[in-house]
N, C-alpha and C positions, 0 to 999 in steps of 0.2 A: 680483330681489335674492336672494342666496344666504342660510336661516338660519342659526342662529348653531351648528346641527349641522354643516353641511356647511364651515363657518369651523372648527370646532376639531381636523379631524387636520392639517389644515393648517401652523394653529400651534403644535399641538403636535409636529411633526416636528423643527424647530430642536431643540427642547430632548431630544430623542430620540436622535438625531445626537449631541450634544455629551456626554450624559451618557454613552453608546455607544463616543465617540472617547476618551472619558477614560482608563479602563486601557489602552488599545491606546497612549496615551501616556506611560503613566508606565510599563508593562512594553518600550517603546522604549528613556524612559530609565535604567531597569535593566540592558537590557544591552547599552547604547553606555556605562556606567560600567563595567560588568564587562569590556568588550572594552578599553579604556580602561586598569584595573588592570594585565589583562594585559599589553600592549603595554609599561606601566612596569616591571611586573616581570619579564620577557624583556629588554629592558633594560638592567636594573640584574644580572641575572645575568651577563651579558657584561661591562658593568663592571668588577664586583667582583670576577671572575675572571681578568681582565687585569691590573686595578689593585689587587686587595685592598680592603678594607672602607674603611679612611684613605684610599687614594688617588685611591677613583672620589669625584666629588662629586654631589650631587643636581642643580643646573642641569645640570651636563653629562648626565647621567642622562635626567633630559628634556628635554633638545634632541635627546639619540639615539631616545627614544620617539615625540616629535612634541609633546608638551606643554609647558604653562608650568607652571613651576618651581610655582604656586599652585596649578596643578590634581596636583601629585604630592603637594603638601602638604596637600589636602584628601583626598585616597584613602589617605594613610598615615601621614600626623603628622609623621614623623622618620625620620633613617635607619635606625636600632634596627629597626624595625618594618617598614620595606623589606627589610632583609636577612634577618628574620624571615619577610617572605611571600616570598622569592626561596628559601632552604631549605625552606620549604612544598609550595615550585612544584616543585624538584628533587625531593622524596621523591615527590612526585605521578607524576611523570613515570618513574618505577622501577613503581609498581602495573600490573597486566598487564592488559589491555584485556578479561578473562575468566576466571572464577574458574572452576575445576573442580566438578563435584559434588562428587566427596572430595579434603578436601586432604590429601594423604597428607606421611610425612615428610622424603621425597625428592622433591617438589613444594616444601617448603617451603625446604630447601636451594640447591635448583637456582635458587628466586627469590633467594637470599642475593648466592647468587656470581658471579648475574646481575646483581644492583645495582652488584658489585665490578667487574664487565668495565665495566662501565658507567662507573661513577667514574675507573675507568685512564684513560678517553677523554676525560674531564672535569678532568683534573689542577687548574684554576686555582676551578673551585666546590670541592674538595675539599678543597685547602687552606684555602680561606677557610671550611668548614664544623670543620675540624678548629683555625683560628685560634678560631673563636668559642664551640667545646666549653669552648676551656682558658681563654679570656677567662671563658668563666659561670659558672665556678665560685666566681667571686668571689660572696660575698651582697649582694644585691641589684642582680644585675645585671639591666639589662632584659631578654636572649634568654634568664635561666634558668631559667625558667620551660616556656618552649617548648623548649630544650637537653634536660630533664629527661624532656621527655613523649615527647620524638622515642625517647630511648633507654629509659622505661620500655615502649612497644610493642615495641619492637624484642627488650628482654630478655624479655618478657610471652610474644610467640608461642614465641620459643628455649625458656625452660622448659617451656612446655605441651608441649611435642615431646618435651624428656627425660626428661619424668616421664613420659611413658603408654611413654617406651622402657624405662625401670626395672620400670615396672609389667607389661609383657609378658614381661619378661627379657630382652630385647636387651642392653641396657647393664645390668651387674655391677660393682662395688667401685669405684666414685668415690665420693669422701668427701665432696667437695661436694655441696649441696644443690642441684636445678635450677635454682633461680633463682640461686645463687653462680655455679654451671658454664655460667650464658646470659650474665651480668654478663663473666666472665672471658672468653667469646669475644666480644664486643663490643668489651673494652676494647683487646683485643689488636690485635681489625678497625682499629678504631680510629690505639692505636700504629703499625699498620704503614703506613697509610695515610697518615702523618704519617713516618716514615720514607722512603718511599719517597716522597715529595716533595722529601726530601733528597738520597738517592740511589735513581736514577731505576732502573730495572731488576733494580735487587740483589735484591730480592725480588719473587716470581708471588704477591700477595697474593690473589687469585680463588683459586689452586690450593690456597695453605695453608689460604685459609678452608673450600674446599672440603672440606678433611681433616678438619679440625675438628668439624665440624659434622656430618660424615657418623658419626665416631668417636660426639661425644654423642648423637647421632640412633640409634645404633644401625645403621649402617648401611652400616660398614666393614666 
């Protein structure tokens, strides 16, 4: 008869095993939900950009993803908060697969006007990003929060570029302050990107932004 040492790796392997398989299960279901989000918010991008913010609905949203209507409402609440991580997904998908050692100021440029080739391509997210800039402006809106932060990075890198171009002497006699003169090309990006949704071709907004930028950058 076996004693009660040659009994206990035994028994205690079950429990060895289970306690073993445990993270291997719940880092499973981590990201069969992150694969999951994504599929809804790919999605709801397509959506929103066909139909606009009002016109796509959440059931239909996911039944395009493969989900129940319950599991999109557990991963995001509300639509607010869907179209919120779908402009998340789109700014994501503009950062470049590889930062440089130096980021110089015509690196930083070049990534701008790149976002813009980009957005031309994308007309129906663009508008619906450009609908919900002018919706959050309202106080207390749900996106304005997120509306706010998207455009304070965006003017944040613009003036650190035009200050160190002041600071070299590239750029002379703008009255503007950098961050006024990164504000003022944003909004304009902006504007125009909202006009040319109206009229489709009237303006190269990549090109003008490119002039822009290249002028406060120092770099015309």
């Amino acid at each position: 008869m076996p004693d009660s040492t040659s009994v206990a790796p035994s028994a205690a392997a079950p429990a060895d095993d289970a306690s073993a398989s445990a993270p291997s299960s719940r880092a499973d279901g981590y990201a069969r939900g992150r694969a999951t989000k994504q599929q809804i918010v790919i999605a709801a991008a397509d959506a929103f950009g066909q139909k606009g913010f009002h016109g796509a609905s959440l059931r239909a949203i996911a039944r395009e993803a493969g989900v129940d209507h319950s599991t999109l409402l557990h991963h995001f609440g509300n639509k607010t908060a869907l179209l919120v991580a779908v402009l998340e997904w789109h700014d994501a998908q503009m950062l470049p697969a590889e930062m440089p050692d130096v980021i110089t100021p015509q690196y930083v440029a070049d990534a701008f006007v790149a976002t813009a080739e980009r957005n031309k391509a994308q007309p129906g997210i663009v508008q619906l990003l450009s609908v919900m800039v002018a919706e959050a402006g309202h106080e207390g809106h749900p996106a304005r929060e997120s509306m706010q932060g998207r455009h304070d990075m965006i003017t944040w890198l613009m003036s650190m570029v035009i200050r160190q171009a002041r600071v070299s002497g590239a750029v002379t006699g703008d009255e503007l302050s950098p961050e006024e003169r990164a504000a003022v090309i944003v909004s304009m990006w902006d504007g125009m990107q909202i006009y040319d949704a109206l009229h489709p071709g009237v303006l190269d907004v990549p090109a003008i932004l490119r002039r822009e930028l290249e002028t406060a950058f120092g770099l015309a």
